[in-house]
LOZAPA-794138 format. One record per residue: residue number from 1; residue in three letters; chain; x, y, z of N, C-alpha, C in turn. Coordinates in steps of 0.2 Angstrom, whole numbers, m for minus. Layout:
N
SITE  pos  code  unit  neast  nnorth    nup  caeast  canorth   caup  ceast  cnorth    cup
SITE  NUM   ALA     A      X       Y      Z       X        Y      Z      X       Y      Z
...
REM end
This chain:
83
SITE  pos  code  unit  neast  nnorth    nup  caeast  canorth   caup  ceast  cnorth    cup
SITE    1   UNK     A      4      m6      0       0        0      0      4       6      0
SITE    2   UNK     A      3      11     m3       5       18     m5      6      19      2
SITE    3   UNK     A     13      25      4       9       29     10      7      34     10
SITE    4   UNK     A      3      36      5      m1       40      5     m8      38      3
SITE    5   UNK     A     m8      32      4     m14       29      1    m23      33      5
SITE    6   UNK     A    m21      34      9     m25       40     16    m27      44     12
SITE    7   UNK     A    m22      49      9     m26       55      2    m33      55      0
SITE    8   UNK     A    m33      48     m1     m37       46     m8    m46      48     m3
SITE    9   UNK     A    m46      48      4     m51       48      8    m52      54     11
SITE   10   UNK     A    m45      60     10     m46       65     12    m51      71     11
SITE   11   UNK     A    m52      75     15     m58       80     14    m55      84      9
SITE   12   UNK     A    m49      87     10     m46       90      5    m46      87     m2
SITE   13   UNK     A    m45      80     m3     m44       78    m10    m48      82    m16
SITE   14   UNK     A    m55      82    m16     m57       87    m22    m57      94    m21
SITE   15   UNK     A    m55      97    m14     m54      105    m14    m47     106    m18
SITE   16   UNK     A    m49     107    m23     m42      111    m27    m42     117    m27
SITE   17   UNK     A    m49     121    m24     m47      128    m26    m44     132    m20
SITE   18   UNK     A    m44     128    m15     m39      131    m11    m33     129    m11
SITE   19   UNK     A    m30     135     m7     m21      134     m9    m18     130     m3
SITE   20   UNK     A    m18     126     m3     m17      119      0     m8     119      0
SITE   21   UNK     A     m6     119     m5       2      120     m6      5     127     m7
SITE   22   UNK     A      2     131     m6       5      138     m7      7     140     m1
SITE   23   UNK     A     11     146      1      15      151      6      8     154     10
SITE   24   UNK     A     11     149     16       3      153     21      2     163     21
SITE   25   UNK     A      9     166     19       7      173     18      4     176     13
SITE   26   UNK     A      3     171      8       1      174      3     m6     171      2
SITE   27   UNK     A    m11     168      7     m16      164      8    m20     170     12
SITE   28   UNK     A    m26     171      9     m33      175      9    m35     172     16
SITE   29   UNK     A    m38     176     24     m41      174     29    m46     169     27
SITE   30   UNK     A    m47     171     22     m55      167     23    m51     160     19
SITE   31   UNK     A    m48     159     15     m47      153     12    m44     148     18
SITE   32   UNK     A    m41     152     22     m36      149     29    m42     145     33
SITE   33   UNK     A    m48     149     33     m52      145     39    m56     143     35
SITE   34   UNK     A    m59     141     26     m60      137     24    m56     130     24
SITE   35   UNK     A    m47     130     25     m45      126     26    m47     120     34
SITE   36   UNK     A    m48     126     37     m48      124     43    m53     119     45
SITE   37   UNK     A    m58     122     41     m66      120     42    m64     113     39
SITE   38   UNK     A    m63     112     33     m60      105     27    m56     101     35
SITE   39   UNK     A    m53     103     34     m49       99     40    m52      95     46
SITE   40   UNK     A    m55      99     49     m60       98     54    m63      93     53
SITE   41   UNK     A    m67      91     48     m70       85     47    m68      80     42
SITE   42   UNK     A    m61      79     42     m57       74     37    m58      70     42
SITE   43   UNK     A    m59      63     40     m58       55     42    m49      53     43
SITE   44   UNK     A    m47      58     39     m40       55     41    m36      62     41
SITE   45   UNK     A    m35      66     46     m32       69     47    m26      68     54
SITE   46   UNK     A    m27      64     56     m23       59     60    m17      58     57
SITE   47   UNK     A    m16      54     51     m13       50     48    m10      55     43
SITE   48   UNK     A    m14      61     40     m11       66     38     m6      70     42
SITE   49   UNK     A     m8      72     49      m3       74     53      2      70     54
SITE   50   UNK     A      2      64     54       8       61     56     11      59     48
SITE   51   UNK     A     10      59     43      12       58     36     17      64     37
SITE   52   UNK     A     14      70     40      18       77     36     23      79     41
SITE   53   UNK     A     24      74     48      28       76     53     34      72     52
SITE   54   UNK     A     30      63     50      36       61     48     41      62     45
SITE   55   UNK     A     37      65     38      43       65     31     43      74     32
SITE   56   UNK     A     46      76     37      47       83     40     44      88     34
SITE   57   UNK     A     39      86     30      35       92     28     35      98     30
SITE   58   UNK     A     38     104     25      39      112     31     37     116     25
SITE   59   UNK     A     30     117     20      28      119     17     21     115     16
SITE   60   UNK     A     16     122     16      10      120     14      5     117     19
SITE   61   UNK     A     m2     118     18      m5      117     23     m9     110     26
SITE   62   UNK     A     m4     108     29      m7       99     32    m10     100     41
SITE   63   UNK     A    m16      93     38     m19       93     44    m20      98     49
SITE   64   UNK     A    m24     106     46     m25      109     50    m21     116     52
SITE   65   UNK     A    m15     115     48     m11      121     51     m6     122     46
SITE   66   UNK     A     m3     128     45       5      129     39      9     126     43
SITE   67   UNK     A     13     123     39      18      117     39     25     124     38
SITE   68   UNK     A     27     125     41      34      128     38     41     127     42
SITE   69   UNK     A     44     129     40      52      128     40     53     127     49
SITE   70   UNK     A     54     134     50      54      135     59     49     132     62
SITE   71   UNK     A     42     128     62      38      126     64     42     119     65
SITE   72   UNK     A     44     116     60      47      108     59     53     109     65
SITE   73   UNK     A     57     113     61      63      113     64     62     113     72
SITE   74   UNK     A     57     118     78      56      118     82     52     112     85
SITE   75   UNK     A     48     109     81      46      101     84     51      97     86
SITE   76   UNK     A     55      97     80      62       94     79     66      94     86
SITE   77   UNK     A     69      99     90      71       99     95     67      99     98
SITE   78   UNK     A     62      99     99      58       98    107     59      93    107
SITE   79   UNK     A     58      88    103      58       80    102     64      76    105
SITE   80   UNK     A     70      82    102      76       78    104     80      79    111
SITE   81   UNK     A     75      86    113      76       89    121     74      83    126
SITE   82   UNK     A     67      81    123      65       78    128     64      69    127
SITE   83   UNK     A     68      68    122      73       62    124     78      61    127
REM end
């Protein structure tokens, strides 16, 4: 099985016309909390968040929130801190 095979169930999968992969600064308030709303009721948003934390995803909007550089990177160490 793919590991993305989850996708295919996502509430996002047919919302294309939001900017899903683009720069959270250049993303319209409103499209941000229509992301958010999408998210809220995914089946698999679980799976999405752990998909985009494993493979240190640090652009674009997974599971609920912008994914970026300094976000990862600070999970990053906490993670390492608190092992």
């Amino acid at each position: 099985m793919s590991p993305m095979a989850w996708a295919r169930t996502a509430a996002c999968h047919d919302r294309l016309e939001l900017p899903w992969t683009e720069d959270g600064d250049w993303s319209l308030r409103v499209e941000v909390r229509r992301m958010r709303v999408v998210c809220a009721s995914c089946p698999v948003l679980r799976a999405c968040a752990t998909y985009a934390e494993e493979e240190g995803i640090c652009g674009g909007f997974w599971a609920g929130e912008w994914r970026t550089e300094a976000k990862v990177l600070a999970r990053h160490r906490l993670a390492r801190d608190a092992a």
